[in-house]
N, C-alpha and C positions, 0 to 999 in steps of 0.2 A: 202194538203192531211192529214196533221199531225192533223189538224184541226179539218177536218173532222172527221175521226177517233176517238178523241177526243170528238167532239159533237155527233158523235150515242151512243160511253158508255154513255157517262151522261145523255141522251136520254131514254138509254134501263135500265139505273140504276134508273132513276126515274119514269120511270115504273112499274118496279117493287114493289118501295118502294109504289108505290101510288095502287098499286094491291089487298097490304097486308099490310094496314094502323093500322089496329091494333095492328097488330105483329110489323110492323115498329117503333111503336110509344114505344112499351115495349123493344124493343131493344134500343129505344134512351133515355130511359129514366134513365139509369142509369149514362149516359153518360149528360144530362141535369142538372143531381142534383150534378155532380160533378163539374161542369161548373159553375153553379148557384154559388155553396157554397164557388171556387176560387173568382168570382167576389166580393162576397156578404162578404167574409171577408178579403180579400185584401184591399177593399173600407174602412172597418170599423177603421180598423187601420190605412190605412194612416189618413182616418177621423180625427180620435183620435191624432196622431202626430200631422196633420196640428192646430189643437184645443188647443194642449197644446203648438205648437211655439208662435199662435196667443197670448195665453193670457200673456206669458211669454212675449211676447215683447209688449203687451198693458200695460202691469204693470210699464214698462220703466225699465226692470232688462238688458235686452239685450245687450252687449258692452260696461257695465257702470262703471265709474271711480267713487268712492268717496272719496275726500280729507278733510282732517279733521286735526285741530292743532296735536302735537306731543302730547306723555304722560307724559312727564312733567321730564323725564332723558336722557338726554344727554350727550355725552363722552368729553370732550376735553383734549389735549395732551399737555405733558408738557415734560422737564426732571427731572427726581431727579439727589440726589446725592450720591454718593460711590455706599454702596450696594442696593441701591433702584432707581438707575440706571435704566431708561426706561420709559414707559409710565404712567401716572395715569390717574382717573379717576377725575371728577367731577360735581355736579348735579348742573341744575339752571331752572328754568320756565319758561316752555315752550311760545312763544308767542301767541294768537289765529289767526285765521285767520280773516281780515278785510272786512272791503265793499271795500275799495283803493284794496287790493287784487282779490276780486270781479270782479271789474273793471279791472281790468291790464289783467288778466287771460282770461278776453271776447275779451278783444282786440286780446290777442298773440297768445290764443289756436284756432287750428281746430276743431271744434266737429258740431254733429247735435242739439243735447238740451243740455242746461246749465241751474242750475239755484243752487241759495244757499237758504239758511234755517234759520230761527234762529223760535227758535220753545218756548211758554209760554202758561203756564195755568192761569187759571181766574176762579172766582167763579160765577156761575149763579145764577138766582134769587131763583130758588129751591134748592140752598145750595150743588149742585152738581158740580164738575171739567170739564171742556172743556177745549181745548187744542188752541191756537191761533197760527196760525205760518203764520210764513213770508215768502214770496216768490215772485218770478217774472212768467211772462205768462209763460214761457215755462214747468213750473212743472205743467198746467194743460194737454198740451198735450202730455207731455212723460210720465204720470201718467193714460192718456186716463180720464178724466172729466170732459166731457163734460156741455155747460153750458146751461141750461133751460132756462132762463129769463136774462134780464139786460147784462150787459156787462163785460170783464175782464179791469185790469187795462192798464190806456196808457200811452204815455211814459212822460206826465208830469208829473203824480201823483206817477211814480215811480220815478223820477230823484227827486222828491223835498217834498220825504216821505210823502206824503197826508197821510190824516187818511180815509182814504176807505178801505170798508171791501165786500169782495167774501164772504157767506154764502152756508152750505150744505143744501141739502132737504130736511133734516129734522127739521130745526130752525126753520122754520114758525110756526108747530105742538107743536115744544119742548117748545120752547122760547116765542111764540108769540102768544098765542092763536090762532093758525091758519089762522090771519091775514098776508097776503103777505106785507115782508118786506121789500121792494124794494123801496128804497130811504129815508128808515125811518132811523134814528140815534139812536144810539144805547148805553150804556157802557159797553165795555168788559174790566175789570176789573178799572183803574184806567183813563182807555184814553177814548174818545168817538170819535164814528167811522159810518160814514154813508154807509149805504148799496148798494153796486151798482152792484151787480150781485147775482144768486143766480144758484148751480152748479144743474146737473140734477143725474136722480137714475144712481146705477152705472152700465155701460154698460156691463160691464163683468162677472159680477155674475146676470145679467139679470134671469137665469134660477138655476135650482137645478142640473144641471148637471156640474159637473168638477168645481166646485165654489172655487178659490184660493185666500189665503191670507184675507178672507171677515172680520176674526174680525178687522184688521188694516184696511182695504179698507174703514169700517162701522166705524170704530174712525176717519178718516181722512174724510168724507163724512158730518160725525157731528162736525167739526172744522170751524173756521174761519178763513180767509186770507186777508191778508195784504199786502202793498207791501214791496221789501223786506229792500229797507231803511228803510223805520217807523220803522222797526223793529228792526235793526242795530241800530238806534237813539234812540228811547225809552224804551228796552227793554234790551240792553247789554252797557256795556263800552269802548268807546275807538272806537266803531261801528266795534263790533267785533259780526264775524258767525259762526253759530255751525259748517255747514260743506256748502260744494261745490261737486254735483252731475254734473258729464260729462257726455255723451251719444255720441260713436261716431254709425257713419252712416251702417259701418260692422266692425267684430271682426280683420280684417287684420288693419286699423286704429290704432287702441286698444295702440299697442304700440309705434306708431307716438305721438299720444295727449300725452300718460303718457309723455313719453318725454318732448314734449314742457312745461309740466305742471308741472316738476319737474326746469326744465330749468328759467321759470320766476318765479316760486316761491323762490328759490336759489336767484335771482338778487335780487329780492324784500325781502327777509330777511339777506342780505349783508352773502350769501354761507352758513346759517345755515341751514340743514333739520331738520326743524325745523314743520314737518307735515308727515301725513301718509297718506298710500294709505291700503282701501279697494276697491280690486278685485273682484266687483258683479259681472261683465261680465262673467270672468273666473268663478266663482263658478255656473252660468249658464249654459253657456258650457259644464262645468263637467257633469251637470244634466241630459239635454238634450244628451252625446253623451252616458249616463247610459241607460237613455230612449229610445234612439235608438237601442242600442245594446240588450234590452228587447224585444223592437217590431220586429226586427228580428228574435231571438228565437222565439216567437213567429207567428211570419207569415211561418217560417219554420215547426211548428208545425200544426196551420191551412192550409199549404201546402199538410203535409204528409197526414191530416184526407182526406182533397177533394182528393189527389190521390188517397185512397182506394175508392171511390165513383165513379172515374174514369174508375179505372184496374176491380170494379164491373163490369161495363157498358161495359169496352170492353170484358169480359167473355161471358154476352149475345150477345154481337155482333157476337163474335167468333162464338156462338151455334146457332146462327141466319144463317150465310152464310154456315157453314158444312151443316144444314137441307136442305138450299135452294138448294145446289147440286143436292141431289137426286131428289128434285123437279124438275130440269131443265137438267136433265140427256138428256132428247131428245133434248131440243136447244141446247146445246151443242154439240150433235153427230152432229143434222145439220149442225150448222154455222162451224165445221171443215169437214164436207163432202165439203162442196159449199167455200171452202177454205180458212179458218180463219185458224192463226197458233196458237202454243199455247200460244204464249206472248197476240197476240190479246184476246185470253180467259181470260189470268191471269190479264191482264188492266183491262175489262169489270167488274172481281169480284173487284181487288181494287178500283176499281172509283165507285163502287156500296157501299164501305164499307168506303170511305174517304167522298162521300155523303152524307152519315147517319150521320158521326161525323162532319159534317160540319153543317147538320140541326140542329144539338144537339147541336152545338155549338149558334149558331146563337140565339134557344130558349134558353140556359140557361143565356146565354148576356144579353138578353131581362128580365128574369126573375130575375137574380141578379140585373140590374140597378130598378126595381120597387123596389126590397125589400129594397136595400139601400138608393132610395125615401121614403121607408115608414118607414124605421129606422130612417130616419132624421127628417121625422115627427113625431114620437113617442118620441126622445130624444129632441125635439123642437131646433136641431142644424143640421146645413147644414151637410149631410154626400156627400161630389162628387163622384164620379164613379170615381178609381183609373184605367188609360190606361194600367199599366201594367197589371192589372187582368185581364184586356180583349186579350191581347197580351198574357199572360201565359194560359189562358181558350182555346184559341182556337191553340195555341200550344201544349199542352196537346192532345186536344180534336182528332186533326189531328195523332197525335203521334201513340193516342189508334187506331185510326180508323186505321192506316195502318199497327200493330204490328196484330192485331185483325183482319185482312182481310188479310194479306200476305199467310199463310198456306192455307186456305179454296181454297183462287187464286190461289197458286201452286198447288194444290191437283184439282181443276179443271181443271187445265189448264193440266194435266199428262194424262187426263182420254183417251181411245181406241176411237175412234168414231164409229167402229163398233157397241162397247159393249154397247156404249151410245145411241143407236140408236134404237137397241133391249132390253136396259135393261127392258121393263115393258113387254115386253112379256114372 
């Protein structure tokens, strides 16, 4: 029965609305552009968030440890005597960090990427600086570097320092006349090195939009790689590294690895801290939870404009059912003569006005997911359809429809049936 009930308003409410399609349509339409404008800029920001977690964490900043030799002062305790009684001080040199270090560190720590460094420049044949640096497979994928041609190093050529060199995209053009160097031999600087892979353009600054860190991305692109013994053996003393990058899996790890990582470096320098830690992860973090607390301001702000666009659309709604009153002054006298009561009246107008904000919802959904299709195509980067926008659109949109039909409903639903019945005579 409730049902039924039920399906004749929404019956005789679409009726209506479809009676006076034109008028319908200008009543929904302030209500569609508020709709629209929630979906259409709720999407864009998270857009935009999602855009800048992505590159933040293609960059390999994300959760990141970097371990690097001490600065070169160090405390050690002693006593004096009489009045100088207590601790002092004394400085000695610091040790660097080793490949044996290297090693021991892959074994004990938990992490997702690892890899160390040792970083040298070289003169080219144009009399210009390149930058040669040492490394293992894992600094192309937590760095996102993908590789074009040829191959990365394997695990013989890294256990037994081969002279094989990773080249960027642009060495062919720079270096090589244009000829693809791909198994050719090479000198960079005093060693000679044959080429067995060659990296591809950088996938993150692919476009003009949100382009981060590109002069360093564009110097590390035109560098060469080695693996990271060679570079431990021919390039430092002792097979000592500049530093050692961690990467755990999520930022709740973070303090697990540092741990471990201060733990076997301690064994392995018989309890001196004798190394530092820079906190990339954490200064990440920081950025991102700034970032976030901006795009909220902000969405709170693109909230408030589509509310006014909104409480527009439910003003005409409102002017829309007051008019219709007087229109249907005689149905209304009928269906309470033939015995409707007045809630049945007052349903009829609200379900006639939740209706409307529900078709207005429906099209402004529709019309904020195109535009945020066509944003995405305009900025040539994936914009998705944010759920919440559609859940706060049509929350809204119901909201208006029934603050904006409640009155008109009550106010019909009060009316004499007598007086409604004679009112046009």
């Amino acid at each position: 029965m409730v049902f039924l009930h039920f399906w004749d308003a929404l019956l005789s409410s679409f009726q209506t609305i479809f009676n006076h399609k034109f008028r319908s349509f200008l009543t929904l339409l302030g209500i569609i552009i508020g709709v629209t404008s929630v979906v259409t800029m709720f999407s864009s920001v998270n857009g935009l968030k999602m855009l800048i977690d992505e590159k933040m964490s293609g960059m390999g900043w994300d959760n990141t440890l970097v371990v690097s030799a001490g600065d070169g002062n160090r405390s050690r305790f002693g006593r004096g005597f009489g009045l100088m009684r207590g601790y002092r001080t004394a400085s000695r040199r610091s040790k660097p960090l080793t490949y044996t270090d290297y090693e021991v560190l892959k074994q004990e720590v938990d992490y997702q990427y690892l890899y160390g460094l040792v970083e040298n420049w070289y003169m080219t044949p144009d009399n210009e600086w390149n930058r040669i640096k040492a490394v293992d497979r894992d600094y192309f994928t937590a760095q996102t570097f993908p590789l074009k041609e040829g191959r990365f190093f394997n695990h013989f050529e890294m256990s037994r320092a081969a002279k094989v060199a990773i080249v960027g995209p642009t060495f062919a053009v720079t270096y090589n006349q244009g000829e693809n160097p791909l198994d050719q031999i090479f000198s960079f600087g005093q060693h000679r090195y044959r080429v067995i892979g060659i990296l591809d353009e950088d996938p993150l600054n692919a476009n003009a939009i949100l382009n981060m860190n590109t002069w360093e991305r564009r110097w590390n692109l035109q560098a060469v790689y080695i693996p990271l013994k060679t570079g431990a053996t021919y390039y430092r003393t002792n097979m000592a590294i500049d530093y050692i990058s961690f990467q755990a899996s999520n930022w709740e790890k973070v303090n697990h690895m540092k741990n471990q990582i201060t733990q076997t470096l301690l064994s392995q320098k018989n309890m001196e801290r004798d190394f530092n830690f820079q906190d990339v992860g954490a200064q990440v973090l920081q950025f991102k939870s700034e970032f976030d607390s901006m795009m909220k301001k902000w969405s709170i702000t693109l909230l408030a404009i589509a509310t006014i666009a909104l409480v527009v659309g439910g003003i005409g709604l409102f002017s829309t059912l007051l008019i219709s009153i007087n229109e249907r002054m005689t149905e209304i006298g009928i269906r309470k003569s033939v015995g409707a009561r007045d809630f049945d009246i007052f349903f009829y107008f609200i379900t006639e006005a939740l209706s409307l904000s529900f078709m207005a919802a429906i099209i402004g959904i529709i019309l904020g997911s195109f535009l945020t299709w066509g944003l995405g195509l305009a900025i040539k980067i994936p914009v998705p359809m944010s759920m919440l926008s559609v859940y706060i659109g049509f929350a809204f949109a119901l909201v208006i429809g029934f603050l904006s039909g409640f009155y008109p409903a009550l106010k019909a639903a009060g009316i004499n049936p007598i007086q409604a019945i004679y009112y046009f005579d």
